[in-house]
ZAMARGU-4260 file (C-alpha; in steps of 0.2 Angstrom, whole numbers, plus 5000, padded with zeros to 4 digits):
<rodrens>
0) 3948/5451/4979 | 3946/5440/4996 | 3965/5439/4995 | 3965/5459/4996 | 3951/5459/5008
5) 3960/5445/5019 | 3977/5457/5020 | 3967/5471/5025 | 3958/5461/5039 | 3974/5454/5047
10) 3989/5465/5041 | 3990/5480/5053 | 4002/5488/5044 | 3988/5488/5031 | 3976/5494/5040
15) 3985/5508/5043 | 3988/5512/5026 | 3972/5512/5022 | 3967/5524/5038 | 3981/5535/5030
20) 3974/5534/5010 | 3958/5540/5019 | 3962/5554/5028 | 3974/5559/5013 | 3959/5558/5000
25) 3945/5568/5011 | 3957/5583/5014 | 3959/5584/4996 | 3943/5580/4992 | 3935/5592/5002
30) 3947/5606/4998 | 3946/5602/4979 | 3926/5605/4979 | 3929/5621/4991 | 3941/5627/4977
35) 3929/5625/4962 | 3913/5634/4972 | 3924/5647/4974 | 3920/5652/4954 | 3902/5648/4957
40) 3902/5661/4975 | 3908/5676/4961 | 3894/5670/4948 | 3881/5669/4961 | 3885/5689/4964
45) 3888/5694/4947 | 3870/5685/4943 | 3863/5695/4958 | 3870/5711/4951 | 3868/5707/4933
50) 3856/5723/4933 | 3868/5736/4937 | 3877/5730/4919 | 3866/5738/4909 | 3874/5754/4914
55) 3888/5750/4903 | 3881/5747/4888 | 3870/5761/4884 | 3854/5757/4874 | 3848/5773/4866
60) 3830/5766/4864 | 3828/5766/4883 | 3814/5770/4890 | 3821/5777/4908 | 3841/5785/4913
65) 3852/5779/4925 | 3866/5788/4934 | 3878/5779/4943 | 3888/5784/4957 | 3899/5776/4969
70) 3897/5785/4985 | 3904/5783/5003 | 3898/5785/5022 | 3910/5784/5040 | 3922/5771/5031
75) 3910/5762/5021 | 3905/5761/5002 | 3888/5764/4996 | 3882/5761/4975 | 3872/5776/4972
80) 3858/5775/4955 | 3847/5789/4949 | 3834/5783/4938 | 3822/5794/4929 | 3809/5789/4917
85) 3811/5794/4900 | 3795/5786/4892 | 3778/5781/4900 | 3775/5762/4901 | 3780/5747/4913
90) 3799/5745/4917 | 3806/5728/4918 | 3816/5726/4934 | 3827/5712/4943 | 3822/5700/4956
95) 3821/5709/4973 | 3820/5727/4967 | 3799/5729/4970 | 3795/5740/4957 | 3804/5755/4946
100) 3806/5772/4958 | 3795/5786/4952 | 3802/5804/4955 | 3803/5809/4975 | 3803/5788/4977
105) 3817/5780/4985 | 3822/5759/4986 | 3835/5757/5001 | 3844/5742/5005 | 3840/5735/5024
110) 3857/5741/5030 | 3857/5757/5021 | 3840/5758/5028 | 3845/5756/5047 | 3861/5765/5044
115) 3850/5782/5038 | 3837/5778/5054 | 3852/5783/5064 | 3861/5794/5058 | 3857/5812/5058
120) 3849/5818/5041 | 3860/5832/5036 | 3875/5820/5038 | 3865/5803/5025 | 3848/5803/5025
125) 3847/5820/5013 | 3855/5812/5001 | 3841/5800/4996 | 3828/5811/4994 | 3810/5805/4992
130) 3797/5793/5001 | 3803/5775/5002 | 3793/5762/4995 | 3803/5747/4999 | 3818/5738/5003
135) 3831/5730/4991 | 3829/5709/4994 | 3846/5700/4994 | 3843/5695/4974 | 3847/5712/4969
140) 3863/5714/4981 | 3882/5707/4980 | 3882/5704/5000 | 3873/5703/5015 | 3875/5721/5023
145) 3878/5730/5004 | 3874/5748/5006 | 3864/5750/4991 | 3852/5764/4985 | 3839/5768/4970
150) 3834/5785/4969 | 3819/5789/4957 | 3823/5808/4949 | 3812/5820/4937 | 3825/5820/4924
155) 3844/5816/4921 | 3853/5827/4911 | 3870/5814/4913 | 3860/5798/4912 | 3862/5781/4902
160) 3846/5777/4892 | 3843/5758/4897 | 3827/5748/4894 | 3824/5745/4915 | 3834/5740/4929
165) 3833/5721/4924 | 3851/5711/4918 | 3855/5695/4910 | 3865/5682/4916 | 3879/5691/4927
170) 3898/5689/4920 | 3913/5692/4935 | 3924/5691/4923 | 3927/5709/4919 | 3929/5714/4938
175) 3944/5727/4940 | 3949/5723/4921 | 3948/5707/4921 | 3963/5705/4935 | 3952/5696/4949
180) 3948/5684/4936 | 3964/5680/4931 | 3968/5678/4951 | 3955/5671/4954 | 3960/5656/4941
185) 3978/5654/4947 | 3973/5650/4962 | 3962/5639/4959 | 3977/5631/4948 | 3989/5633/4962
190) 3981/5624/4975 | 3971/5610/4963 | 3991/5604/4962 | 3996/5600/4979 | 3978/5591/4980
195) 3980/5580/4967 | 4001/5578/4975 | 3995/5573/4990 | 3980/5560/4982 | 3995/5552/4972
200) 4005/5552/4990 | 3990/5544/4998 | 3988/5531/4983 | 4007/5526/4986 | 4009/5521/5003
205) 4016/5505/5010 | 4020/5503/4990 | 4037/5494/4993 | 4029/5482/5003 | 4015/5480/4994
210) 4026/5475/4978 | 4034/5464/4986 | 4021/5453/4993 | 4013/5453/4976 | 4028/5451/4966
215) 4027/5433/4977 | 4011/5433/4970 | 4014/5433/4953 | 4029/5420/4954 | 4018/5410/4962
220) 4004/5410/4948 | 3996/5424/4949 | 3989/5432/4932 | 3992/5451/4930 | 3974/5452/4929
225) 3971/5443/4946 | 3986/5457/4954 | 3979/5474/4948 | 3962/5468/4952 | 3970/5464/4973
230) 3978/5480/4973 | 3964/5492/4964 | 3953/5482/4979 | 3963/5485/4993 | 3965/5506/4988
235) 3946/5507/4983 | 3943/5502/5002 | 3952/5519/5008 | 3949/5529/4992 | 3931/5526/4993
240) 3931/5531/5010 | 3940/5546/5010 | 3928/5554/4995 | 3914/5550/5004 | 3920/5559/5020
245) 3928/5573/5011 | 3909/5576/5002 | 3903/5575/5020 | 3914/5590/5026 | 3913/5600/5013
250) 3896/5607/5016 | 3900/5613/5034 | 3918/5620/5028 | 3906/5631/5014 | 3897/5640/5028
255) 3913/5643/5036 | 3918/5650/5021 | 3905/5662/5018 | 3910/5671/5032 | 3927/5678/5023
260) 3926/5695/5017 | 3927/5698/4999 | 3924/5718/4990 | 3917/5723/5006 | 3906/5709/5013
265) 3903/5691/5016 | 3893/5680/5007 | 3875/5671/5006 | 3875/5653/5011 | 3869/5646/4998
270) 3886/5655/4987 | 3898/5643/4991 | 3889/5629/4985 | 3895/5618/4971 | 3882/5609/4959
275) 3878/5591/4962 | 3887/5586/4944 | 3902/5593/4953 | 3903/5584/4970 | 3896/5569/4959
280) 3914/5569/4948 | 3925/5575/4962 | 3918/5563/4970 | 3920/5548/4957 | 3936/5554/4949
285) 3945/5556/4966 | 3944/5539/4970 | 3947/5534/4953 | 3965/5543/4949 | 3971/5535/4967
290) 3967/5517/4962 | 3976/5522/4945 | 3992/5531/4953 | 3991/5513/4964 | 3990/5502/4947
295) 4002/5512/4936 | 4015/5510/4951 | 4014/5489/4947 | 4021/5489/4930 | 4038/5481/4937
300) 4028/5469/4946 | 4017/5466/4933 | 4030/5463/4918 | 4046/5458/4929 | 4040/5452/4945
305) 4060/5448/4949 | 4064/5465/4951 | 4051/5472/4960 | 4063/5477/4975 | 4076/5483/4963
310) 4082/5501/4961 | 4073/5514/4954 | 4081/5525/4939 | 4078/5542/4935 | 4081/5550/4919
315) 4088/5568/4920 | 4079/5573/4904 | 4065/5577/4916 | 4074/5593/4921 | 4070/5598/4902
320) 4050/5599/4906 | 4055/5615/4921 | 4060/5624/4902 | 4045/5616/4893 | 4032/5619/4905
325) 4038/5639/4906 | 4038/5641/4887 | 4019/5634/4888 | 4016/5646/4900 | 4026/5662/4893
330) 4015/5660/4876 | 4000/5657/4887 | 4005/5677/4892 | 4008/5683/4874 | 3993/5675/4870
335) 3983/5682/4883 | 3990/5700/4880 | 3981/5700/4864 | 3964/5690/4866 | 3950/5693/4874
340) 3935/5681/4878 | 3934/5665/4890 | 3946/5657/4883 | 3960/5673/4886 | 3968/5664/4900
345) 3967/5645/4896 | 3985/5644/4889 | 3992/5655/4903 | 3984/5643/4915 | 3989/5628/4907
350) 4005/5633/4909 | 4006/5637/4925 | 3999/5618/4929 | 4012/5611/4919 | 4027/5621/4926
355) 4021/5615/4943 | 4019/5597/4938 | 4036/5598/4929 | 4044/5603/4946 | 4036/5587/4955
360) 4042/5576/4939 | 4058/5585/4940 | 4062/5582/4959 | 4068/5563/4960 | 4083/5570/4951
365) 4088/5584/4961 | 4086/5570/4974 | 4096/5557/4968 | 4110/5568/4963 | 4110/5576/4981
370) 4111/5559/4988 | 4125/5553/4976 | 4134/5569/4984 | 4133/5565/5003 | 4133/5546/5000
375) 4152/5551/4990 | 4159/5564/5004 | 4150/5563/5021 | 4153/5550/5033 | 4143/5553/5048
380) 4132/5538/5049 | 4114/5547/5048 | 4120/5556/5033 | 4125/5540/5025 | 4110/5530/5027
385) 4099/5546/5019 | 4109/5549/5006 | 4111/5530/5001 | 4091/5530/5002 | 4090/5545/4991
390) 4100/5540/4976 | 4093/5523/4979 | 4075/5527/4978 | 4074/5546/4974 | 4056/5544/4967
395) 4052/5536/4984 | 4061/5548/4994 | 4055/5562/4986 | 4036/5559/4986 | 4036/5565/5005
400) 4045/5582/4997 | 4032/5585/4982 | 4020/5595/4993 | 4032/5606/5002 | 4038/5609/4985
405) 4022/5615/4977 | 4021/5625/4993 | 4036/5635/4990 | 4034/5638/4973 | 4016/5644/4977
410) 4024/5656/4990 | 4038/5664/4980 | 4025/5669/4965 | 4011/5675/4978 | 4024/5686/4986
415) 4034/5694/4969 | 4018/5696/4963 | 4010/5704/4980 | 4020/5722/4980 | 4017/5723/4959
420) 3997/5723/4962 | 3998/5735/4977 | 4006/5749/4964 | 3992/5744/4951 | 3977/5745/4966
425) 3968/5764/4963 | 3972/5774/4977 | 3971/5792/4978 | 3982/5799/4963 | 3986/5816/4972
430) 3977/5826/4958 | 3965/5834/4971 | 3966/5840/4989 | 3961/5827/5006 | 3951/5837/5009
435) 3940/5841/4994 | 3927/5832/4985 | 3924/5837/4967 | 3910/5834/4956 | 3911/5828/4938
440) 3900/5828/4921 | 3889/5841/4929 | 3874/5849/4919 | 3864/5855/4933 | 3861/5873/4941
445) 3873/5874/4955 | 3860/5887/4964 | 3851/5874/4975 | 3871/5868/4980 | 3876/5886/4986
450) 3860/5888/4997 | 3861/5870/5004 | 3880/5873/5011 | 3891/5887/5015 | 3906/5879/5008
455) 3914/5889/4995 | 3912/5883/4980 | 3923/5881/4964 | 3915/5880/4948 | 3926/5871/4934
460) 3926/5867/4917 | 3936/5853/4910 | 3944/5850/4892 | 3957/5848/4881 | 3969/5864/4873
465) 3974/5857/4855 | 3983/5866/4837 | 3963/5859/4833 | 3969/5847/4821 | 3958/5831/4823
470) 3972/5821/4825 | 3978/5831/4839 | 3972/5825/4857 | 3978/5841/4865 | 3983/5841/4883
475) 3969/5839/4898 | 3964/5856/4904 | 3955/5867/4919 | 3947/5882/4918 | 3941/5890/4933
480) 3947/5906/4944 | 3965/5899/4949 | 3962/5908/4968 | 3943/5897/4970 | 3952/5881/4960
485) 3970/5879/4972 | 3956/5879/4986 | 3954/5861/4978 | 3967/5856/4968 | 3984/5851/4972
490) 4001/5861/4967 | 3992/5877/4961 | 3998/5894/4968 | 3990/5909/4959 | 3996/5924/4954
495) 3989/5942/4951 | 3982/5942/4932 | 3974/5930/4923 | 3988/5916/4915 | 3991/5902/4913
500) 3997/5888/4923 | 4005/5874/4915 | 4021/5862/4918 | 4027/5869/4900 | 4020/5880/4887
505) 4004/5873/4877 | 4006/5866/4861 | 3987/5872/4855 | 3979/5889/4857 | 3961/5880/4853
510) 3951/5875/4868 | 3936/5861/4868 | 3926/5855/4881 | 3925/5838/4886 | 3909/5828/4883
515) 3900/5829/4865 | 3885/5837/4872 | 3886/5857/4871 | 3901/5858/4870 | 3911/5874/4870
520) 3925/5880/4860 | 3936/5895/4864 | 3954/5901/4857 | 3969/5906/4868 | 3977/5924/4865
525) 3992/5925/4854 | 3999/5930/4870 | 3999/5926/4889 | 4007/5924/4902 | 4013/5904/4909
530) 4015/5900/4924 | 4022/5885/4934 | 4009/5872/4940 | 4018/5856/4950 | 4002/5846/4951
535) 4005/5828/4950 | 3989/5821/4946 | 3983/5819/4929 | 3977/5839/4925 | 3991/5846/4914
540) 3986/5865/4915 | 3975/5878/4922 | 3967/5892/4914 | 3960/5908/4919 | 3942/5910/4909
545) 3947/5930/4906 | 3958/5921/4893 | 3946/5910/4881 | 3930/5921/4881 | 3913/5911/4878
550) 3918/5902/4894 | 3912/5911/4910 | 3897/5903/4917 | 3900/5889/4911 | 3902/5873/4922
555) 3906/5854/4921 | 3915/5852/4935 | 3912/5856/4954 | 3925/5856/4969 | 3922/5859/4987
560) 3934/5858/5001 | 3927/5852/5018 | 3934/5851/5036 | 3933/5836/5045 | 3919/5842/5053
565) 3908/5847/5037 | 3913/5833/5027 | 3897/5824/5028 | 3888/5840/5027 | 3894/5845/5011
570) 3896/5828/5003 | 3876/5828/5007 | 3871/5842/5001 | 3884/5841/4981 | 3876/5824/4979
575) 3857/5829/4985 | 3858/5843/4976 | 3867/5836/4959 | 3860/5821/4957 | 3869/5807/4943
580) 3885/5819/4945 | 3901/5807/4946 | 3910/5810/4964 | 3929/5813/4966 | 3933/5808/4982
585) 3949/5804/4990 | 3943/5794/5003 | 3929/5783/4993 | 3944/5779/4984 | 3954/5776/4998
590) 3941/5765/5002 | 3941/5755/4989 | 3959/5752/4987 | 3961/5747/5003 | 3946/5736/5002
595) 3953/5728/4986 | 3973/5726/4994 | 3964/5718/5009 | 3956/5705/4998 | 3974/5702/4990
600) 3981/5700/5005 | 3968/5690/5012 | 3966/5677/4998 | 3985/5679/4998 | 3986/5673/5017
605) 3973/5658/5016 | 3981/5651/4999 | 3996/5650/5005 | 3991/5641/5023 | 3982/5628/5012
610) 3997/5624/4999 | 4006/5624/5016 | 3994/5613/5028 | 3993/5603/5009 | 4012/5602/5009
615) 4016/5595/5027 | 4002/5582/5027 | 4007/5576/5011 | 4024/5575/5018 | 4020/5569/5034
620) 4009/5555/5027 | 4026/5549/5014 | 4037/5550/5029 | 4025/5539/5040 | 4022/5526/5025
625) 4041/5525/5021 | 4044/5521/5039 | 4029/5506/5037 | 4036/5499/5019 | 4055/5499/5027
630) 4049/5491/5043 | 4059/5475/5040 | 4076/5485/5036 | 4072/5496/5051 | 4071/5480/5060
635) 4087/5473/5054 | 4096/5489/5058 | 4090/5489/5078 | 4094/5473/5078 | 4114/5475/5072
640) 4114/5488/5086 | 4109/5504/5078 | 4102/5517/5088 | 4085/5523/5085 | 4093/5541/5088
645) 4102/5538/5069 | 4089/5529/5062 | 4078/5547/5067 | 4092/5557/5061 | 4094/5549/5045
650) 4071/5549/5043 | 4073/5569/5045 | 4088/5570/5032 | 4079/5559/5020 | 4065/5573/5019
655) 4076/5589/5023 | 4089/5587/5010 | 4079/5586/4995 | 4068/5598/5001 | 4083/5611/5002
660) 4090/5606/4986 | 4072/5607/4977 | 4063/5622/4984 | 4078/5634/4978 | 4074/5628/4961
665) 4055/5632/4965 | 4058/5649/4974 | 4067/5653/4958 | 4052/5647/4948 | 4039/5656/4956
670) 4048/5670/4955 | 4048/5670/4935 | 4031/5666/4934 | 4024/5676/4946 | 4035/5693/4934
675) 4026/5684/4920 | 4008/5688/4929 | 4013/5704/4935 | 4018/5709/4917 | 3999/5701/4914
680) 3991/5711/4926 | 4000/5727/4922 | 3994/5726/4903 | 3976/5722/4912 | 3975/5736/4921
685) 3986/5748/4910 | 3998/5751/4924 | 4008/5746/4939 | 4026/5742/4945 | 4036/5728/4947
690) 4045/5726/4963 | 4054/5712/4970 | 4059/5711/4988 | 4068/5698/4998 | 4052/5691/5004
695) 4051/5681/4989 | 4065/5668/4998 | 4055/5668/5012 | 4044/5652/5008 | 4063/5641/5005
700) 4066/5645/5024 | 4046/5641/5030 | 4044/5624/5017 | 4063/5619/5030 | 4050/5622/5042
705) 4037/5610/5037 | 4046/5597/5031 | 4054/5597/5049 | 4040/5597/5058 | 4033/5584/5044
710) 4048/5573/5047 | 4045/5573/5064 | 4029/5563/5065 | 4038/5547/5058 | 4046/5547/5074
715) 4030/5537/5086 | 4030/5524/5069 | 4047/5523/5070 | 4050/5519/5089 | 4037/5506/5085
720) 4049/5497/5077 | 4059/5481/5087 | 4071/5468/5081 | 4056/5457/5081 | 4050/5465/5065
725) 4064/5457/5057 | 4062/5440/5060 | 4044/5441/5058 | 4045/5447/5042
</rodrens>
């Protein structure tokens, strides 16, 4: 131990080392416990919001109804919930909801509440009927600046019965299908790799001197004992260091963090937190795999101290784990297709860890065969001297190349995967008009709705036409005036006469009404006339009512086309007017598509920076501790008179050409696994493309890119470096 603590109080090259080791173990450090609160940010806002659950699973022994609605104001989304009391009694509700809102009560959150002070009434505020008896807190919402809203009803004809507005421990894991959980996962997987790359990185600088001088060590006397205990001593100094840095800034990076936008708004403080038992083994177990990487790197010095300096072989069975890691992770994705529960994803994951281990293991022998290949037909000097040092070394030579390649290979699969999740975000599916907003799963008078707004009005009723064999889903109907439902519906042009219109004749003459409760049966006429419908969307037919008596009056649906200037008007007066009714509305669902597709792109954009920030400090930090550990040949080639122009030449080869060789392997990679999550996601979601685009090449030409301008900082340690460095070794 005061051997190790003697080296790294006089050996300046050591000290230097250990400055790097550092600075190599905070980033990751501080990156790794950024990565694991991100989990805990999307539990803290399922746990907030674990009481609008409930309105999925129905209870029928509720005592009050909820109706949800998801609802939308000047480019901004708003969660809409009737609530009606069924029973008399106390109802249990969430932390930061004050108390359960009684008919003609209303609960706003405080920037639904500021946005309704300023807004004209007829345009908002008479949607939330009532006297308001209080503001949501923040532990009932997702995000500071949520526009949510509790509306307290007489009765709700479409409610769920649920036993109060209070939820058990929130789950994320169902958001969007399950899809942002599964993305959420991968990249957390993704980017926990070039962390642990570059820890390894940091553990082996200045390790070719460092053998050497122990390998005297041990020829001298030394036990084994006495070398691994000099060497786990003079990385803990460093290693230690770093970790407690890296805890250090952590917290502020958090709050910077909270800041990015995520479903529509930023995040509390407090989200982006890990737990202390966390920080506590990042913080341990980061120090701890350095000083192993730095012991497990002594066995030749350990058990043949002779050959120490000798070359380094590579097997080229390593290539063989790139196949094994992607059949791991291909039976992850049969797996997952089938399973459900927390553990749906683990071998999907695993996989993916391993195929992006099995590149790193893999890449000293795509370097040492590219360095055999120049070293046996180039003969420009800097070439020579790169490629002798890569089929000499390619372990070392690679290490500064491990980052850049985790880097591409992060790229290619975030990029072939970007364009398939576009086609599987909801967007507006053309079934309806721009224009119009349409009301589902009504059961309500629509008299208040035609003295509230002088819109016309078109009253539908939706269900299915089948031969009425239960066996027989039938094909999705309307049936409505056709002259009041094209005001609404897209691809409908009307005739005179009542008829049909449909894409082909139907199959059925019997007619049922969606929904089990009073539902309505009718029969077509043994004759009518069809007629061609090109709607797009996912309503199969329309039907006149003069042909399946019983149905006139009756109504489960309501559509309304608006003008840009009435819009607000009209969505005011359906919803104030209909309360619990589900809204069709093109431009909410714009909305939130384009909300999701920005978060995809965003998470998309910052992942990648990191693998690729991750990726050229690695490699700048091998290229720098290279340079350090060949000081004394660097100094003996100065000294025979060559110039340190080469010597730069042949440093920036050492890093490009196996970056080159590599990365295509990785683009080609990524681009497997990221089809095999897209074919993941699509069975998610239940539909979706799979596009590729010459974008997914992109990361081979930006990794160049950054193992350049990696390279490049070798150059100040480089000049460093005179003929003196020779002898003085």
């Amino acid at each position: 131990m005061r051997i190790a603590l003697a080296v790294l109080r006089r050996d300046r090259r050591s000290q230097v080392a250990t400055v790097l080791v550092a600075l190599g173990v905070m980033i990751a450090v501080s990156l790794v416990l950024w990565l694991v609160a991100a989990p805990n940010g999307l539990q803290a806002r399922a746990d907030r919001t674990a009481w609008r659950d409930l309105l999925g699973n129905p209870d029928q022994s509720g005592v009050i109804s909820v109706a949800v609605n998801n609802d939308s104001f000047d480019g901004k989304l708003i969660q809409r919930f009737d609530v009606a009391r069924l029973q008399q009694g106390d109802v249990p509700v969430a932390e930061g909801i004050v108390r359960f809102p009684e008919a003609g009560e209303v609960l706003l959150s405080p920037a639904l509440n500021d946005l309704v002070r300023g807004t004209p009434a007829e345009k908002l505020g008479n949607r939330f009927p009532g006297k308001q008896i209080g503001e949501l807190g923040p532990e009932a919402l997702k995000y500071p600046g949520e526009l949510v809203a509790i509306v307290g009803q007489d009765k709700l004809d479409n409610g769920y019965r649920a036993t109060g507005l209070r939820g058990g421990p929130g789950s994320y894991r169902n958001d969007y299908h399950g899809m942002l959980y599964l993305l959420t996962r991968v990249g957390l997987v993704v980017l926990v790799v070039p962390c642990l790359v570059l820890v390894a990185s940091a553990a082996r600088l200045t390790a070719a001197k460092r053998e050497r001088r122990l390998a005297a060590l041990r020829l001298a006397g030394a036990s084994p004992k006495q070398v691994i205990v000099m060497t786990a001593v003079e990385t803990a100094v460093g290693a230690v260091v770093g970790s407690v840095l890296g805890v250090l800034l952590a917290q502020p990076f958090s709050h910077l963090t909270a800041k990015i936008p995520w479903e529509g708004g930023t995040w509390y403080p407090g989200d982006f937190v890990p737990s202390a038992g966390v920080v506590a083994a990042v913080a341990v177990l980061a120090p701890v795999l350095v000083i192993a990487a730095a012991i497990m790197g002594l066995r030749r010095v350990v058990q043949k101290p002779l050959a120490a300096v000798g070359k380094r072989k590579v097997r080229s069975w390593r290539l063989l784990m790139i196949a094994g890691a992607l059949g791991v992770f291909f039976l992850g994705i049969v797996y997952a297709q089938g399973a459900r529960g927390d553990n749906q994803f683990t071998v999907v994951l695993l996989g993916l860890g391993a195929v992006a281990m099995a590149l790193v293991l893999a890449g000293p022998v795509v370097t040492a065969w590219v360095g055999r290949f120049f070293v046996g037909r180039w003969t420009k000097p800097s070439t020579l001297l790169a490629g002798r040092r890569l089929a000499g070394d390619p372990v070392a030579a690679f290490r500064g190349s491990a980052g850049v390649v985790i880097a591409v290979f992060t790229g290619s699969m975030a990029l072939t995967m970007l364009p398939g999740l576009e086609s599987q975000v909801p967007y507006r599916d053309g079934t309806w008009r721009e224009e119009a907003i349409v009301a589902e799963q009504v059961a309500h008078d629509v008299t208040p709705l035609r003295l509230q707004t002088s819109a016309p009005i078109a009253t539908m009723l939706d269900g299915s036409v089948s031969t009425g064999k239960d066996t027989d889903y039938g094909t999705y109907v309307l049936v409505g005036k056709c002259a009041d439902v094209a005001k609404v519906l897209n691809g409908l042009s009307c005739g005179p006469g009542p008829a049909v219109y449909a894409h082909s004749k139907l199959t059925g003459d019997v007619f049922k009404s969606s929904g089990q409760k009073d539902q309505v049966t009718a029969k077509l006429p043994a004759r009518y006339e069809t007629r061609p419908f090109d709607g797009a969307g996912h309503i199969s037919a329309v039907i006149d009512p003069e042909l399946l008596p019983g149905t006139e009056g009756k109504v489960s649906m309501v559509g309304l086309p608006t003008t840009p200037e009435n819009r607000d008007a009209v969505h005011t007066a359906l919803i104030g007017t209909l309360p619990g009714v589900r809204l069709v509305d093109g431009e909410q669902r714009e909305l939130y598509g384009s909300t999701l597709m920005e978060d995809l792109q965003r998470a998309t954009i910052i992942g990648l920076s990191i693998a690729a920030v991750l990726g050229g400090i690695g490699a700048a930090v091998a290229a720098a501790g290279s340079v350090i550990d060949r000081r004394r040949t660097f100094g003996a080639l100065i000294a025979a008179g060559t110039p340190i122009r080469v010597l730069a030449h042949a440093l920036r080869r050492e890093v490009m050409l196996p970056v080159f060789a590599v990365t295509i392997a990785a683009c080609g990679a990524g681009l497997v696994v990221g089809l095999g999550l897209l074919t993941l996601a699509r069975g998610l979601v239940g539909h979706g493309e799979m596009p590729l685009t010459p974008w997914v090449a992109a990361p081979v030409a930006v990794g160049m890119v950054v193992a350049l301008v990696a390279a490049l900082a070798c150059g100040p340690v480089l000049r460093g470096i005179s003929p003196r460095d020779y002898s003085a070794e």
